[in-house]
C-alpha positions, 0 to 999 in steps of 0.5 A: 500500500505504501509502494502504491501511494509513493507511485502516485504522488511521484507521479502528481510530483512530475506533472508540476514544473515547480511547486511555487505558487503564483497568484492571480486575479479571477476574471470570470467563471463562464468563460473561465478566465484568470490573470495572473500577477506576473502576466499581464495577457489572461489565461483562458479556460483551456489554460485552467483546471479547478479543484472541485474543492476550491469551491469557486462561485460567480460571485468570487469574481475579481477575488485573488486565487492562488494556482500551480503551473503544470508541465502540460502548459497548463494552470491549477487552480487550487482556490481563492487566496484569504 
């Protein structure tokens, strides 16, 4: 059981290009829209994936959310920022 947790998290370990969250601005949720501190040009929805946990609402709009980048081009959004 252990050996099989391992493989997996190495494996969710490789799917990051590093672990350093950066931080950007909800645009919208319909369409998914987020831009981030650092980037001036939005990421757009093919760009983001949600956690179901995070939970986010149309009203979260204009709220600051923290995300991961992954190695397939594409942003984590692991939810807003308190």
């Amino acid at each position: 059981m252990h050996a099989a947790l391992e493989k997996f998290f190495a494996g969710a370990r490789e799917g990051l290009t590093d672990t350093k969250v950066e931080f950007g601005d909800l645009l919208s949720l319909s369409p998914l829209s987020v831009k981030l501190d650092q980037d001036p040009t939005p990421l757009e929805a093919d760009e983001l994936v949600t956690l179901r946990s995070a939970d986010l609402k149309p009203e979260d709009a204009g709220k600051k959310v923290a995300l991961l980048r992954c190695t397939n081009g594409q942003y984590l959004i692991l939810g807003e920022v308190i």
